[in-house]
N, C-alpha and C positions, 0 to 999 in steps of 0.2 A: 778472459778471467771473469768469472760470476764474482756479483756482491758476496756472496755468502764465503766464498773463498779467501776472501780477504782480511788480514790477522792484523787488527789498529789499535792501537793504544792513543790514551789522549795523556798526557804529563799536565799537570797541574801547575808548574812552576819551572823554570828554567835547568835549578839544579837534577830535579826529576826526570828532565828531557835528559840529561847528561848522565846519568846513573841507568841508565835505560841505552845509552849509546855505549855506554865501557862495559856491555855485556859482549863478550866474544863468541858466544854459542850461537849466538842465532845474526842474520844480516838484515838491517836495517835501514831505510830510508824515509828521509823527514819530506812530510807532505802539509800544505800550508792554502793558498790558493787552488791548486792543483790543477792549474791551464795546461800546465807541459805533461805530470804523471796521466789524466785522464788519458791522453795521444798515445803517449810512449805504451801505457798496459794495454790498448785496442793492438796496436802492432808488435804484441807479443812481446816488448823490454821490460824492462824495469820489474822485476817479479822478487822483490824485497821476500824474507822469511817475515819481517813486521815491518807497516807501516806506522812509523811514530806523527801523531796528530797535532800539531804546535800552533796552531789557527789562535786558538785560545792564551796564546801565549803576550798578554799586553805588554807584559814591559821588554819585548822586543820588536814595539809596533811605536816606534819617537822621529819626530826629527828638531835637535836640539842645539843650538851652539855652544862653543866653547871659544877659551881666547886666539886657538890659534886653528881650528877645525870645526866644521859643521859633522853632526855624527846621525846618523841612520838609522834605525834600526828593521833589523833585516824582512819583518814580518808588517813593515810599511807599505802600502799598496801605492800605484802607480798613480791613482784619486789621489791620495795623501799627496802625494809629490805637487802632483798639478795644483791643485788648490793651498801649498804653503805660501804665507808671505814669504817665510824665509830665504826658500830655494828662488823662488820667482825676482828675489831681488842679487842673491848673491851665487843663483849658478842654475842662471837661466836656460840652460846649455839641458840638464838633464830634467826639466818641467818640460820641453819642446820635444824631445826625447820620448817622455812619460807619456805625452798627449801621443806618439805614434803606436802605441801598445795594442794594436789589437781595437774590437770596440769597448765601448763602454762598460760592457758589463767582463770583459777580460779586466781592463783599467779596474774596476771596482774589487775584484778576486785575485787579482797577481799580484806576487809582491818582489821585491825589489832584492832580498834575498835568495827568492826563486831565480829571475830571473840569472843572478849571478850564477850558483849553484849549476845550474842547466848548463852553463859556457856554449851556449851556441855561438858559432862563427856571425851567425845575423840578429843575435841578442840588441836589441834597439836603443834598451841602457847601457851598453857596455862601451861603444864609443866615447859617449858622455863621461862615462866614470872614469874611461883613461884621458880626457883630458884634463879633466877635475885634479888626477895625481891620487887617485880614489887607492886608499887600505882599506885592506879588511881582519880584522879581529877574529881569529882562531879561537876556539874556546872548547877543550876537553874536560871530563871531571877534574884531572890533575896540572891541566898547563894550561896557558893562552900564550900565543902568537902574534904578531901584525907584521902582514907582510903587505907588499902594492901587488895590485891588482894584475898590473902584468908578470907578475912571478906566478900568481894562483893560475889561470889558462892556462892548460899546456900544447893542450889542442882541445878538436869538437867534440865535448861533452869530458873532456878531462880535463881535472882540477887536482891540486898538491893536496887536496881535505883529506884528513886520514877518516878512519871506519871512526873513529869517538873522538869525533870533531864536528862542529859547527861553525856556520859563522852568526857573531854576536853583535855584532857591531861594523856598518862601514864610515869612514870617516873621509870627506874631501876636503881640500881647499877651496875656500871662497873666492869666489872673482873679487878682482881688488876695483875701485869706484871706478877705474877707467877700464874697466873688461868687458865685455861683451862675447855673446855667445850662441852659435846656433846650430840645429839638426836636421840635416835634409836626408829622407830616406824614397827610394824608389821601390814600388813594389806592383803586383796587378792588379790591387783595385786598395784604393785608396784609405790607409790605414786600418786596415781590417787583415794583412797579409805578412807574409813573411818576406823581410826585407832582400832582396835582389842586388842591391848595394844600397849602405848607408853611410853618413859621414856626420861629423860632428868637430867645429871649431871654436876655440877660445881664444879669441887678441884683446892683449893689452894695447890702450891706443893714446894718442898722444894728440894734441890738439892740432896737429898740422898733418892729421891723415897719415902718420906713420905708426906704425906695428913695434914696438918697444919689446913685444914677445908673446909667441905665437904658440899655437896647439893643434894638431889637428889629426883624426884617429878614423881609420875606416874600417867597415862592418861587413861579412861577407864578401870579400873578396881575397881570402886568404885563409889558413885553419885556424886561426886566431884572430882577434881584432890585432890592426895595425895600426902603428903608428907612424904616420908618414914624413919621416924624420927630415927626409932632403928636401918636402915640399916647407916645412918648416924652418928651417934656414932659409929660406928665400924671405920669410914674410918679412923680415927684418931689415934688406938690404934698399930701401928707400921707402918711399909714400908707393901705398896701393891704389895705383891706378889701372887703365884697363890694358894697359901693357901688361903691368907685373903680374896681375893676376891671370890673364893669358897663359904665362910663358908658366907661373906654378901650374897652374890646371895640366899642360902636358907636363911634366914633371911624374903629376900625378899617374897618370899614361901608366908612366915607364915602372913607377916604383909600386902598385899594387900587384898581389899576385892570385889571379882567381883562378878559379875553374870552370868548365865547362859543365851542367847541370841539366836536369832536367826543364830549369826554369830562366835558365837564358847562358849562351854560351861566353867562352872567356871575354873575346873581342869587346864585346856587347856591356859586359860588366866593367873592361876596361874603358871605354867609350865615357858610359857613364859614372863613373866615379872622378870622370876627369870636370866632366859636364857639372855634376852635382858640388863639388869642389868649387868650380869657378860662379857658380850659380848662388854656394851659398857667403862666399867673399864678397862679392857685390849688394848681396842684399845685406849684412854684416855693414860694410861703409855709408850704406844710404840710409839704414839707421842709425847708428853712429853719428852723421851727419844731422838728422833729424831730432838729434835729442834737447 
């Protein structure tokens, strides 16, 4: 697709993007960063009849608390994340996350929005966000919504958004003062790739080295991010030590479910997700331990 082909409007304001989306004659898609549309139009997808331009859109570029949820906004770059005090104190889980995005100038152009949006199975935030308990705010000319994030993925590259719908808002939970949280991602050249398996954990901890309550969500190894619910039950049933953690890590094994790919076959994905799992629970207690 040539420049000159391409049909963009820019909205001046929120409502404008939305009066522009509840048109039904023409098909639409919202472009913002545009790290994933550039890809997807070279390999011949995503051929919108208009591209709606939301870049410009500041008041959905926040990240803000409230009494009971820290809130997003969608048009927040993956910079933004990394460098808040906020997140870096209360949900450190998706600034670790943020810093794996690609290089620096992806981090400085993607946003956090996008990334949802896209629902890739190897989405680097998206682990993060389900362990966060992450919603996301719906938003039409006539309704809004908020549903959790694992209701929105339905699989790779689909999402519940209707055609005049956006998302306006994500909203997480905060790590509570004894949480702690981390993201280990493998890929073939370091941080600059598409994740091969990723994972992301949040434990609540308790001053005697036990797990009070645990989180933990993996990334490409299945059509959707997972939540690895059975290795979660374990984290709770005494102090993590390098037994327990062992025995979760195959757990792990058994409960993710990949594919075979271009870029590394199931085994291999299984292998490491078990590896990355137990790799990132250890270094989880040795910080912990270190605070």
């Amino acid at each position: 697709m040539l420049v000159s082909e391409i049909d963009m409007i820019t909205p001046s304001s929120l409502s404008e993007c939305l009066t522009q989306l509840s048109k039904e004659d023409r098909k639409h898609r919202l472009i913002a960063g545009g790290t994933d549309a550039a890809v997807r139009m070279k390999e011949g997808k995503w051929r919108p009849d208009t591209w709606i331009n939301i870049k410009s859109l500041k008041e959905l570029r926040y990240i803000k608390e409230s009494e009971d949820f820290i809130h997003i906004g969608p048009l927040t770059t993956h910079t933004d994340m990394i460098q808040s005090p906020l997140l870096q104190r209360k949900a450190d889980v998706l600034v670790e996350a943020a810093r794996e995005v690609g290089a620096t100038q992806m981090q400085n152009m993607g946003t956090i929005g996008g990334n949802i949006a896209t629902a890739s199975p190897a989405g680097d935030t998206l682990p993060a966000l389900y362990v966060l308990g992450a919603m996301l705010e719906l938003t039409s000319l006539t309704n809004k919504r908020t549903i959790p994030i694992e209701e929105f993925i339905t699989g790779p590259g689909r999402t519940v958004l209707k055609e005049n719908e956006m998302i306006t808002n994500i909203l997480i939970k905060p790590q509570k003062s004894n949480g702690i949280g981390i993201f280990q991602k493998l890929g073939p050249r370091k941080a600059q790739s598409i994740s091969i398996v990723n994972v992301a954990i949040s434990l609540t901890m308790d001053n005697d080295r036990n797990c009070t309550e645990g989180k933990i969500a993996f990334g490409s190894v299945a059509p959707t991010i997972i939540r690895a619910r059975k290795c979660e039950s374990m984290l709770t049933l005494g102090q993590l030590n390098e037994e327990l953690i062992q025995n979760i890590a195959k757990i792990a094994w058994k409960e993710v479910m990949p594919i075979s790919d271009g870029r590394a076959t199931a085994t291999y994905r299984r292998d490491m997700a078990s590896a990355l799992l137990e790799r990132g629970l250890y270094r989880l207690i040795r910080r912990w331990e270190n605070q």
